[in-house]
C-alpha positions as a Python dict, from the first residue, in 0.01 Angstrom:
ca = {
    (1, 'X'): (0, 0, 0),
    (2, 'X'): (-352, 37, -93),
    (3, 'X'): (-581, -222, 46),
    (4, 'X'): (-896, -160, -181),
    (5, 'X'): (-705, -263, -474),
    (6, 'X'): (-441, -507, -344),
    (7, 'X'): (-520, -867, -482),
    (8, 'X'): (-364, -1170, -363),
    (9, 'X'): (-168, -1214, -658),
    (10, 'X'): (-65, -892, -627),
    (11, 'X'): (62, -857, -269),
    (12, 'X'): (219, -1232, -303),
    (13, 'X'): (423, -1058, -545),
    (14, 'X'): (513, -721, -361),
    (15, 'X'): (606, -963, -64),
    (16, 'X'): (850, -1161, -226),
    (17, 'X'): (977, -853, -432),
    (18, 'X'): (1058, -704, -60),
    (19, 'X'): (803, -394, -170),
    (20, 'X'): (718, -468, 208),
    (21, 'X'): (680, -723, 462),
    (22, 'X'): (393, -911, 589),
    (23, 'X'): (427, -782, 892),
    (24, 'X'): (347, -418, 742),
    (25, 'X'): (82, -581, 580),
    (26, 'X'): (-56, -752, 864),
    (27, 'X'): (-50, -373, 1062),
    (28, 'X'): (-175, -224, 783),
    (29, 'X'): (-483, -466, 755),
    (30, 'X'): (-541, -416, 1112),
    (31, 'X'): (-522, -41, 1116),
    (32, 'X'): (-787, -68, 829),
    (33, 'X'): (-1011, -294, 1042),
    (34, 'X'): (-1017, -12, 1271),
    (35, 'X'): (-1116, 213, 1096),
    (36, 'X'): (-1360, -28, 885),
    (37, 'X'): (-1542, -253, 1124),
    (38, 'X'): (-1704, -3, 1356),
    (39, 'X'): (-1955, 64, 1059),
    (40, 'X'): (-1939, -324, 862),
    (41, 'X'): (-1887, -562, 1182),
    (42, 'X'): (-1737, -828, 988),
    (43, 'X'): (-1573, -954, 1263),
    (44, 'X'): (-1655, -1182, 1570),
    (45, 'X'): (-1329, -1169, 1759),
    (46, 'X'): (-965, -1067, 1615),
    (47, 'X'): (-624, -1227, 1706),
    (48, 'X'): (-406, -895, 1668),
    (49, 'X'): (-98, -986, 1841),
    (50, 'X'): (-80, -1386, 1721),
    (51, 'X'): (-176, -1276, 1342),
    (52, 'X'): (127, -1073, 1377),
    (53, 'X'): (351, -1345, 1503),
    (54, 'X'): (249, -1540, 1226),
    (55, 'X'): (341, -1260, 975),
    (56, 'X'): (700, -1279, 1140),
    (57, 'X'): (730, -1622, 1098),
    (58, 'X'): (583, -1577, 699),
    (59, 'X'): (838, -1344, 658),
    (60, 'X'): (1093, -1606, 769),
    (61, 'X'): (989, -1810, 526),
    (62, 'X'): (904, -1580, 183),
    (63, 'X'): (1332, -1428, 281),
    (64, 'X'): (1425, -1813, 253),
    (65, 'X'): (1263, -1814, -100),
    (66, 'X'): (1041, -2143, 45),
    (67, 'X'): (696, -1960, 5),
    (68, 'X'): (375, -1999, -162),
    (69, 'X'): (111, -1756, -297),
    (70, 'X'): (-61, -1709, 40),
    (71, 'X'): (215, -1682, 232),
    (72, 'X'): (203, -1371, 424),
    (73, 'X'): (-156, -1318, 367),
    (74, 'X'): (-383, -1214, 589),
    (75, 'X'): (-711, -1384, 573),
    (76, 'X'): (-1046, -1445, 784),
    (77, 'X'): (-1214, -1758, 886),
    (78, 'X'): (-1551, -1817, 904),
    (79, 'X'): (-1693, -1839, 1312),
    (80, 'X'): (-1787, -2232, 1218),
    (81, 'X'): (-1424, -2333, 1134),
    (82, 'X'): (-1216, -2450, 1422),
    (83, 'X'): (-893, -2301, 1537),
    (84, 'X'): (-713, -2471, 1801),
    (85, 'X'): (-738, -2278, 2170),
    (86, 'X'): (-964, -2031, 2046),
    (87, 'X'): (-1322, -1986, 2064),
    (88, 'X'): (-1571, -2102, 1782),
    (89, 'X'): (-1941, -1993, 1836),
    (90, 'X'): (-2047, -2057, 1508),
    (91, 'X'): (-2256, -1773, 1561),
    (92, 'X'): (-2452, -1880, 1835),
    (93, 'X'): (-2537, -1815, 2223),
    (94, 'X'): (-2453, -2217, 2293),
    (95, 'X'): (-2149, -2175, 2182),
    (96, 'X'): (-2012, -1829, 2302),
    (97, 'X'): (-1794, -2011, 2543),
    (98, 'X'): (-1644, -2265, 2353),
    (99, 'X'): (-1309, -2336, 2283),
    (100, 'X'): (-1184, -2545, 2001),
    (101, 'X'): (-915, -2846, 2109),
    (102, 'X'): (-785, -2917, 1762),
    (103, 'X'): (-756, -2704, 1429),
    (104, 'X'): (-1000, -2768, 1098),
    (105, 'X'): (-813, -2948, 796),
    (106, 'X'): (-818, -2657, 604),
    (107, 'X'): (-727, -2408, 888),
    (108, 'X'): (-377, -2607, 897),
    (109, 'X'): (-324, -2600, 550),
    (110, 'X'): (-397, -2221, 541),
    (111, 'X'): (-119, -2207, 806),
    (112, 'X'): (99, -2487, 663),
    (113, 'X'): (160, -2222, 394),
    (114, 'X'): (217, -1937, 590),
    (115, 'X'): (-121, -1743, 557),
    (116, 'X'): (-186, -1519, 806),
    (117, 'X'): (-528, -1529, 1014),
    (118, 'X'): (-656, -1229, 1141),
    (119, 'X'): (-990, -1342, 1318),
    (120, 'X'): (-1322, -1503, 1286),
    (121, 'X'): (-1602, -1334, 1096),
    (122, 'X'): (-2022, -1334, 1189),
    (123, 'X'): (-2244, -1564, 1057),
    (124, 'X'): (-2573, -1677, 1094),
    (125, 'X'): (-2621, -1868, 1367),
    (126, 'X'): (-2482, -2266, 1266),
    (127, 'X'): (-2504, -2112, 915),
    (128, 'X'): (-2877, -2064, 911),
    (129, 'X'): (-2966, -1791, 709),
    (130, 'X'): (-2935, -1570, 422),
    (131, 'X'): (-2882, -1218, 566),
    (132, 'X'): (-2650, -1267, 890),
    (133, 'X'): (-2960, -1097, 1047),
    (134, 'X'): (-2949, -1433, 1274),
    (135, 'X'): (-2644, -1380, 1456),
    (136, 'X'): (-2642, -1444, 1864),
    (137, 'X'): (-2376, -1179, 1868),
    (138, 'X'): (-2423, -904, 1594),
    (139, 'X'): (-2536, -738, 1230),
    (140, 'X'): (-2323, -752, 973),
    (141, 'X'): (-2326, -453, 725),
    (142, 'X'): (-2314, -478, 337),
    (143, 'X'): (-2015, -270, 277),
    (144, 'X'): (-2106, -153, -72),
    (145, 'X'): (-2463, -1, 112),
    (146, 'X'): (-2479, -20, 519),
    (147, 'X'): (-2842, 20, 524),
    (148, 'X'): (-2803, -361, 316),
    (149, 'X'): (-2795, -713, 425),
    (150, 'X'): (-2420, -853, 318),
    (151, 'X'): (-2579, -1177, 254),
    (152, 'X'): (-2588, -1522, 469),
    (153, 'X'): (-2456, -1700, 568),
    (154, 'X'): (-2140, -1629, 553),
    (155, 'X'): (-2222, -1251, 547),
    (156, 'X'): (-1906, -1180, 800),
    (157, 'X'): (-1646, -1378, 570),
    (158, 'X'): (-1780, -1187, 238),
    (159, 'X'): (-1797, -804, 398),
    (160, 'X'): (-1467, -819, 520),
    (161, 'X'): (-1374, -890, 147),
    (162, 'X'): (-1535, -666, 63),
    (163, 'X'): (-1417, -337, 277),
    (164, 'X'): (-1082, -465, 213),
    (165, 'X'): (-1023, -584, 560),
    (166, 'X'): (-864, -893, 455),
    (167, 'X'): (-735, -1002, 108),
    (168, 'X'): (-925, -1361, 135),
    (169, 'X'): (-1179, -1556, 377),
    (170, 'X'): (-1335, -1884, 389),
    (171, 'X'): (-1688, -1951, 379),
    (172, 'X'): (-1947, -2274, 424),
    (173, 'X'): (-2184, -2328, 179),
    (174, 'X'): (-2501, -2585, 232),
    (175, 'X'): (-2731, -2394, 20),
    (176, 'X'): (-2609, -2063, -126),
    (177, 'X'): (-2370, -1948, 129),
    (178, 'X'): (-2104, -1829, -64),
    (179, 'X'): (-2231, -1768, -348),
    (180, 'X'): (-2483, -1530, -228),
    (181, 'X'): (-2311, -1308, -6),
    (182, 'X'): (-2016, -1260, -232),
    (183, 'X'): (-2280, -1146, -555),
    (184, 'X'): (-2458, -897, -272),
    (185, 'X'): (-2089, -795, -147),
    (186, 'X'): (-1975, -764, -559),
    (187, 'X'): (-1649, -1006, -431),
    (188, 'X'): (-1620, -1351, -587),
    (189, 'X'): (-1722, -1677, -367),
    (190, 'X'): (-1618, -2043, -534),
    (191, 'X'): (-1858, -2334, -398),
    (192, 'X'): (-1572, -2642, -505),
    (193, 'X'): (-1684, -3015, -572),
    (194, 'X'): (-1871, -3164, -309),
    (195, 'X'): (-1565, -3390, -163),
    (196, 'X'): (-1265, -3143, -307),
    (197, 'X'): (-1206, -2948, 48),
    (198, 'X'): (-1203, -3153, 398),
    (199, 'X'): (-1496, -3068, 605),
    (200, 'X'): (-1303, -3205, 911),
    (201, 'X'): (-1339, -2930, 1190),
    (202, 'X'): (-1590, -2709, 1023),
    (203, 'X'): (-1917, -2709, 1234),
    (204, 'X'): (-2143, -2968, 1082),
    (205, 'X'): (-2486, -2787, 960),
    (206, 'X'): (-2665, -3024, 709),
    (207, 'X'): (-2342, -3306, 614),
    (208, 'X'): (-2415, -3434, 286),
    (209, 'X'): (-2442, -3058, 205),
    (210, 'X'): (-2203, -2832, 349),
    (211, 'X'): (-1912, -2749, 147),
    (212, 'X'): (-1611, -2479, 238),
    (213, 'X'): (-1487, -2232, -30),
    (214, 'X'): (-1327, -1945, -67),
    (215, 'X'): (-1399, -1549, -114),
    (216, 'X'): (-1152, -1324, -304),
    (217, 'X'): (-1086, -1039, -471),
    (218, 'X'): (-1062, -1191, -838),
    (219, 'X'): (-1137, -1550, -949),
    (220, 'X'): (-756, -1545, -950),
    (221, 'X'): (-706, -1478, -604),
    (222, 'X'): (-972, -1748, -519),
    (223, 'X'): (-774, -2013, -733),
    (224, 'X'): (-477, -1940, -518),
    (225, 'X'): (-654, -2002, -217),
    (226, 'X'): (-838, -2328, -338),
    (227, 'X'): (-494, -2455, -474),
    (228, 'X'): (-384, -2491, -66),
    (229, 'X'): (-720, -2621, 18),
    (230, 'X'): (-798, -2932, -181),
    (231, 'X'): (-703, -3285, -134),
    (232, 'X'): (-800, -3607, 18),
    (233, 'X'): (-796, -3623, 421),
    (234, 'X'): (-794, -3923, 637),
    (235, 'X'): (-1040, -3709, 903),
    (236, 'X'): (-1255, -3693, 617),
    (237, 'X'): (-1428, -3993, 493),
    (238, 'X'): (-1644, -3794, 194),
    (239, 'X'): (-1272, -3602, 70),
    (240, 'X'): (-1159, -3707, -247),
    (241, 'X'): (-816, -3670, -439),
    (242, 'X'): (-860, -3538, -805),
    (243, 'X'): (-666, -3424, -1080),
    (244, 'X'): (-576, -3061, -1067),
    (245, 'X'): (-496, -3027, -1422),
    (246, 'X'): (-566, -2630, -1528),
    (247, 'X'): (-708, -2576, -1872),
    (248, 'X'): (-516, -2372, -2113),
    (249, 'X'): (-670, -2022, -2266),
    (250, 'X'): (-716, -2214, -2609),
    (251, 'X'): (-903, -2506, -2411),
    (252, 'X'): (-1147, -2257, -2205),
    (253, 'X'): (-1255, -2078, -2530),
    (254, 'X'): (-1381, -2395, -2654),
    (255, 'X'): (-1631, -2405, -2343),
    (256, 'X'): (-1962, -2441, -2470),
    (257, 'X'): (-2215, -2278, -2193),
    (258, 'X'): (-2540, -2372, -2121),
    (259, 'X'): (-2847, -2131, -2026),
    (260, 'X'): (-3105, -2332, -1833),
    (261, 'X'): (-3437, -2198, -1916),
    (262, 'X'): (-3606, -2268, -1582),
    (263, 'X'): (-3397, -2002, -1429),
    (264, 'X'): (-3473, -1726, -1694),
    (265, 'X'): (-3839, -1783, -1689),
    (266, 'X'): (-3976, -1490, -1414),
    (267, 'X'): (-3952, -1337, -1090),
    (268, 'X'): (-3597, -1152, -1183),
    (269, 'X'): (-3546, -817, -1050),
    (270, 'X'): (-3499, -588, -1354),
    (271, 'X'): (-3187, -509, -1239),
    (272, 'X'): (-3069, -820, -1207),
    (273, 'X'): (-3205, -930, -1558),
    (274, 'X'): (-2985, -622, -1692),
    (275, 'X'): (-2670, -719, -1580),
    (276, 'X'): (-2708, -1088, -1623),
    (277, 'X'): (-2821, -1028, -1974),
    (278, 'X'): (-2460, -786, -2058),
    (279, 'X'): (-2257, -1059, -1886),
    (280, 'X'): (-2382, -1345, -2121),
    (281, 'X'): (-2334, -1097, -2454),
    (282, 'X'): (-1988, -1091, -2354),
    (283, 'X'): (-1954, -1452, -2373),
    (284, 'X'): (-2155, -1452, -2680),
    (285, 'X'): (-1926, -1166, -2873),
    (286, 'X'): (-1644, -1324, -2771),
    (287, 'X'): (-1722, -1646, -2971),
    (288, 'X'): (-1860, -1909, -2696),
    (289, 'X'): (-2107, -2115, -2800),
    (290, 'X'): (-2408, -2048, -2593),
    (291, 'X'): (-2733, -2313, -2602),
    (292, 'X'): (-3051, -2324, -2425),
    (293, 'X'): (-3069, -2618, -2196),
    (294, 'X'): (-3345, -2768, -1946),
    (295, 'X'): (-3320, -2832, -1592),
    (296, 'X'): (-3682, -2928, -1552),
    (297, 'X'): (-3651, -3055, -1164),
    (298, 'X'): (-3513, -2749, -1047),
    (299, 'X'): (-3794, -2592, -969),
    (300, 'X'): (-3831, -2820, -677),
    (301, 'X'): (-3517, -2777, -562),
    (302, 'X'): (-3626, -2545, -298),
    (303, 'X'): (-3871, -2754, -164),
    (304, 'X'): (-3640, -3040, -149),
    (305, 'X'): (-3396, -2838, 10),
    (306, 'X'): (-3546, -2720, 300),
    (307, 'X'): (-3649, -3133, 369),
    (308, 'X'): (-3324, -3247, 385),
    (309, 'X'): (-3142, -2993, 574),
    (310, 'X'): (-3358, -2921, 864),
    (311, 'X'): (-3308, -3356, 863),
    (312, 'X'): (-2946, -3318, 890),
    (313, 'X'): (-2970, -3033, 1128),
    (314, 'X'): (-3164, -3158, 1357),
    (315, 'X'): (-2957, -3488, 1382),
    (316, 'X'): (-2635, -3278, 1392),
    (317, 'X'): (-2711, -3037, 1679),
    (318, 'X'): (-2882, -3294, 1879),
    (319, 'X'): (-2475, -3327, 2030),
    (320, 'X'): (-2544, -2902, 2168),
    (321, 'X'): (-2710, -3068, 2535),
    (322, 'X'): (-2514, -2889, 2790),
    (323, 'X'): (-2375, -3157, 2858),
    (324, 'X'): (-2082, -3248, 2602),
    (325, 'X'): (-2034, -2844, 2542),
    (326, 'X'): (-2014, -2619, 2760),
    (327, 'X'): (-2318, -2429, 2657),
    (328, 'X'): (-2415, -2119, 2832),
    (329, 'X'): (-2237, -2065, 3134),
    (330, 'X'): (-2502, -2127, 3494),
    (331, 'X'): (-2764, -2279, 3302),
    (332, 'X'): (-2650, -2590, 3453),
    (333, 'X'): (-2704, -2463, 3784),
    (334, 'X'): (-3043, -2368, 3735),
    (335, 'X'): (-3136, -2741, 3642),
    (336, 'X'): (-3301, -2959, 3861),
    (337, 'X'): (-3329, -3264, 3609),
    (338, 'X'): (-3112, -3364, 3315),
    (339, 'X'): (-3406, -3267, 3088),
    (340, 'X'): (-3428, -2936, 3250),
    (341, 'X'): (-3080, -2911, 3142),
    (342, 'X'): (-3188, -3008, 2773),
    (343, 'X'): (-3460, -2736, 2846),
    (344, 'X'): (-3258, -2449, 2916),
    (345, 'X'): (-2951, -2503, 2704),
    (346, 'X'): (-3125, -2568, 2390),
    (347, 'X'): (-3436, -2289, 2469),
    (348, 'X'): (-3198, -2022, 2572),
    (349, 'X'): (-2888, -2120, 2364),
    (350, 'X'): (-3071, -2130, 2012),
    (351, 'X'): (-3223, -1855, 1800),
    (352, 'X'): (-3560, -1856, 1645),
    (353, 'X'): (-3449, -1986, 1309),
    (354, 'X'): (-3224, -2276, 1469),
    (355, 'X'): (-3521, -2368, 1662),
    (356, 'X'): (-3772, -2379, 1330),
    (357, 'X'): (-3482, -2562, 1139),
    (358, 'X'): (-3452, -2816, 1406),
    (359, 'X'): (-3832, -2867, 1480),
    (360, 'X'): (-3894, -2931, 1106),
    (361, 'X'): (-3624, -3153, 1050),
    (362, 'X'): (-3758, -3386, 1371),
    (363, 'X'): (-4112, -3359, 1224),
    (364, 'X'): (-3996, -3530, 879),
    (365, 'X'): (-3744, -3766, 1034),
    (366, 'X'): (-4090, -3894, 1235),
    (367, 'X'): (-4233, -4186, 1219),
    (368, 'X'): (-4492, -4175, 941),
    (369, 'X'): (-4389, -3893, 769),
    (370, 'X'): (-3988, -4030, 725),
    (371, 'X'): (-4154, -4176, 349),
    (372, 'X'): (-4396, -3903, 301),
    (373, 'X'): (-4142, -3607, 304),
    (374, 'X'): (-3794, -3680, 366),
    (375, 'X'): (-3777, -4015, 139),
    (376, 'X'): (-3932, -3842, -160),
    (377, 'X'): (-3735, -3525, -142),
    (378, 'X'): (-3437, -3757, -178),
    (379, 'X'): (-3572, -3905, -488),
    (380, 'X'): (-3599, -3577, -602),
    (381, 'X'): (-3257, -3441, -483),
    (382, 'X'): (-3154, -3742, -754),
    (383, 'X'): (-3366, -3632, -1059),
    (384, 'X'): (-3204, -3296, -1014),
    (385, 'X'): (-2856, -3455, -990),
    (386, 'X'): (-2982, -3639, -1330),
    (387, 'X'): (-3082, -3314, -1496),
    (388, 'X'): (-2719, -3170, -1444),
    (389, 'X'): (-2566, -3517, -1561),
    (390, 'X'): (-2792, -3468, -1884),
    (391, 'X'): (-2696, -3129, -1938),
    (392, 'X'): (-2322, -3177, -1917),
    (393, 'X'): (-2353, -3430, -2229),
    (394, 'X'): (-2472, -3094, -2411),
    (395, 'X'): (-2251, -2813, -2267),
    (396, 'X'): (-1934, -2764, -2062),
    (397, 'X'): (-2066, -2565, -1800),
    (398, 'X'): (-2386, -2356, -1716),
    (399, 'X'): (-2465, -1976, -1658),
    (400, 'X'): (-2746, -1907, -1406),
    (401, 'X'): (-2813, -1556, -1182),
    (402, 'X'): (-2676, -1567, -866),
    (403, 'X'): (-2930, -1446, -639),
    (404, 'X'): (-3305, -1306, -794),
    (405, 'X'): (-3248, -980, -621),
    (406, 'X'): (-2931, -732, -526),
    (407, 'X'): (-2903, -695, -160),
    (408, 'X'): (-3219, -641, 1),
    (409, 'X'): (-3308, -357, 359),
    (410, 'X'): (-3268, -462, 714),
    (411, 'X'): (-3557, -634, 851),
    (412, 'X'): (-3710, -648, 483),
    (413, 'X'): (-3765, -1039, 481),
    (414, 'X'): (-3687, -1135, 846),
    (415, 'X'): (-4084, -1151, 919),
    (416, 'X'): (-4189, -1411, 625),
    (417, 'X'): (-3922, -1703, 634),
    (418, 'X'): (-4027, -1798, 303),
    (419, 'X'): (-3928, -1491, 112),
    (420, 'X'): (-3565, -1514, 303),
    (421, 'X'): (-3566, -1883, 182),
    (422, 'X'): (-3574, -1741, -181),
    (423, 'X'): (-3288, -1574, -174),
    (424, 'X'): (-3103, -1873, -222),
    (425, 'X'): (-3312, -2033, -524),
    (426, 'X'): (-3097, -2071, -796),
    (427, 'X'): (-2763, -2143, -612),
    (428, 'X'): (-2913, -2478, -441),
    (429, 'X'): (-2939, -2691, -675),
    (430, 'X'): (-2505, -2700, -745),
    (431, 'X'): (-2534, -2796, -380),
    (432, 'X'): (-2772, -3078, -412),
    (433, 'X'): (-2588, -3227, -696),
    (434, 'X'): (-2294, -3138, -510),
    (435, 'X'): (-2130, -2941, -822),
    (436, 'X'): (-1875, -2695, -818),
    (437, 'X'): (-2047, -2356, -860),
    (438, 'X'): (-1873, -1952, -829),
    (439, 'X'): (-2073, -1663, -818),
    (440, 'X'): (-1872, -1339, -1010),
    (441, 'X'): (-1949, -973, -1023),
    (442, 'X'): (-2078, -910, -1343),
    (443, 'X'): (-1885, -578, -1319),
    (444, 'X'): (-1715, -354, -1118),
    (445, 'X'): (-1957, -136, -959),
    (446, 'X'): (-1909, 208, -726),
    (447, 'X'): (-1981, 209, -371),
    (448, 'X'): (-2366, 234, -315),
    (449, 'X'): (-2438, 110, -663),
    (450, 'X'): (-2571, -222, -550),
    (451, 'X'): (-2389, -523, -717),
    (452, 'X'): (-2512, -787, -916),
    (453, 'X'): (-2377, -1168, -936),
    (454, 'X'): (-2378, -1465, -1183),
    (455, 'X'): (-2334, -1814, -1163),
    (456, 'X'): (-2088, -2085, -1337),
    (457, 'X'): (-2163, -2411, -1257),
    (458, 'X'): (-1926, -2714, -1351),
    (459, 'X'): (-1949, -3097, -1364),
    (460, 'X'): (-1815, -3292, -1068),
    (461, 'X'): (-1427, -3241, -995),
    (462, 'X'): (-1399, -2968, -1316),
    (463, 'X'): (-1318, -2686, -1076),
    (464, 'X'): (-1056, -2596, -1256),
    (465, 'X'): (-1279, -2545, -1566),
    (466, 'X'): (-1501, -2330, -1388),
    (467, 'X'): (-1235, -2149, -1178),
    (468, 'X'): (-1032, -2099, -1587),
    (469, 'X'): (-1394, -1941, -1723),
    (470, 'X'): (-1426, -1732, -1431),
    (471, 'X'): (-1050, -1587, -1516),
    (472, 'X'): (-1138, -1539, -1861),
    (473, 'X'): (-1418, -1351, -1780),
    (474, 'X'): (-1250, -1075, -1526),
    (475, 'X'): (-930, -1047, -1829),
    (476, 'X'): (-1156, -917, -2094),
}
């Protein structure tokens, strides 16, 4: 078999055509970690001989004929996803010790099918970051350029795409975090509906935000693996049930696409501009009805952003003590007072970034600056949620870059917070409005030719629509 161009779709189908087992294809993934993950470093921690037990017992069921597509399959999970019994550091120093008691939603549904996982992959620390440059533990390496950021901050989950390590990986997205990764990685990362996937066991970074997905091959590949995700979950409260009704060919030709002009108005890297440019003239030659729309309050989407989730942050890792987790092992011991206990589990157990995400978010949740900042940037979070709604009266769905840059150097924008911050300007706002959003190669590019990602964005709970335009695209 040969990893770099075995789909999903494709090795379902040699599976259950006997071509070989998912056992061989378990081996053979691991044999290519091996080899692969020396240079990338995808990978936090592997689970070599339980991945294969699982393959065994997918092979069970694919010989009984009572399989699904990702049956078989092996696939990584993101370090913030729990997995019952086995440690989930969320890429942090608090954390390196911890052991998850129960399994995510989604991580049992994965397995309820008979995928196959085959470890957890780096990340920023809680998911802070857009280069995986803030990992406690390690750098992860853009496989298309190792001298390259993969992206953040699921920068593990997207590499290990994208070297063909595994066939499929979830990701967390609050801000971007698909999405950008999988344009610098040239693989394809689906944001779904706010609501669609349960969040239950996924590490909380910023809740009204945080959203898991998938990262595939092909758009078709990351159908496959959204089809065993969604649903409504008791664990849940913010999981919805929604129709899952696929639109035909005939139906997604009639898509009419939208180009917001705020996003097309400057500050595009030439490159970038290029490719986004051919992959709208193919829409265009192919008959789809493009029009110029405005989203006129998403240039303060950025701002509004980085309000709001250092809020949510800094309420949600509050719980990171020393006290309820384990933390780092000793500190404890050092302690003479519970607040030297706070002291030393939170000043040597968080990174730099954590620290300035946490800070901030206190500052605006303060008395007397709770109206001033984080009040107003909600207001605003709804005016951009307004500007989608308005645009979706005039078009189906709407094509925006990706990212404003391909994948940037090491160490290029880890002194000026602000410039890392960018990175992830134009895929907020689906996040803020809680849309469904997938970033797509706008071609198949060689190894060290840097690739380049755009954006559909759908309506609330039209996955499906986006996911169908996303399939048309790679088939012609």
């Amino acid at each position: 078999m040969d990893l770099e161009k075995l789909t999903i779709s494709q090795a379902s189908a040699d599976l259950k055509n006997k071509k070989y087992s998912s056992k061989e294809l378990v081996e053979e993934t691991f044999n290519n970690i091996s080899k692969e993950d020396s240079k990338v470093g995808a990978f936090i921690s592997l689970r070599k001989e339980k991945a294969l037990l699982e393959a065994k017992l997918a092979d069970e069921k694919i010989n009984s004929g009572s399989s699904n597509s990702l049956c078989g399959i092996p696939m990584g999970l993101k370090d913030n996803l729990c997995l019952e019994g086995e440690v989930a550091t969320a890429g942090s120093k608090i954390l390196a010790s911890y052991e998850a008691p129960y399994s995510s939603t989604v991580v049992k549904k994965l397995k309820g099918v008979g995928a196959v996982v085959v470890g957890k992959t780096n990340m920023d620390e809680f998911a802070m970051g857009s280069s995986t440059e803030n990992s406690a533990f390690q750098k992860t390496k853009n496989p298309r350029d190792l001298d390259c950021v993969p992206g953040g901050s699921s920068g593990g989950s997207a590499a290990s795409v994208s070297a063909s390590m595994v066939l499929g990986s979830l990701g967390s997205d609050t801000g971007g975090s698909i999405r950008q990764p999988a344009a610098f990685c040239g693989v394809v990362g689906f944001k779904p509906t706010y609501g669609a996937v349960s969040r239950f066991g996924l590490m909380a970074m910023a809740s009204s935000l945080d959203q898991i997905g998938p990262f595939a091959k092909t758009a078709v590949d990351a159908e496959i693996i959204f089809d065993s995700l969604i649903g409504k979950d008791d664990l849940d409260s913010t999981s919805s049930n929604f129709s899952n009704s696929k639109p035909t060919e005939s139906e997604v030709k009639k898509i009419k696409i939208g180009v917001p002009k705020e996003y097309f108005a400057g500050g595009l890297d030439s490159k970038v501009e290029k490719e986004i440019g051919l992959a709208l003239e193919k829409f265009k030659t192919n008959g789809f009805e493009i029009k110029e729309i405005s989203l006129p309050h998403s240039k303060y989407a950025l701002s509004c952003y980085y309000i709001i989730m250092p809020a949510e942050v800094s309420a949600n890792l509050a719980r990171l003590d020393g006290v309820r987790y384990p933390g780092i092992k000793n500190l404890r011991d050092k302690a003479a007072t519970l607040a030297e206990v706070y002291s030393l589990t939170k000043g040597e157990g968080f990174g730099p970034e954590v620290k300035r995400r946490i800070l901030l978010g206190t500052f605006v949740l303060s008395s007397g600056y709770y109206d001033a900042y984080y009040s107003k940037a909600q207001k605003v979070r709804n005016l951009i949620t307004q500007d989608f709604e308005k645009a979706f009266n005039e078009v189906d769905m709407v094509f925006a870059p990706t990212t404003p840059t391909p994948a940037f150097k090491f160490g290029e924008k880890t002194e000026d917070p602000l410039q890392m911050y960018l990175s992830d300007i134009f895929t907020i706002p689906a996040n803020l409005a809680g849309l469904p959003a997938i970033s797509l190669p706008t071609r198949e590019f060689a190894k060290g030719d840097l690739p380049v990602g755009f954006q559909l964005i759908g309506p609330k709970f039209k996955d499906y629509g986006v996911l169908g335009l996303s399939r048309w695209y790679e088939g012609n």
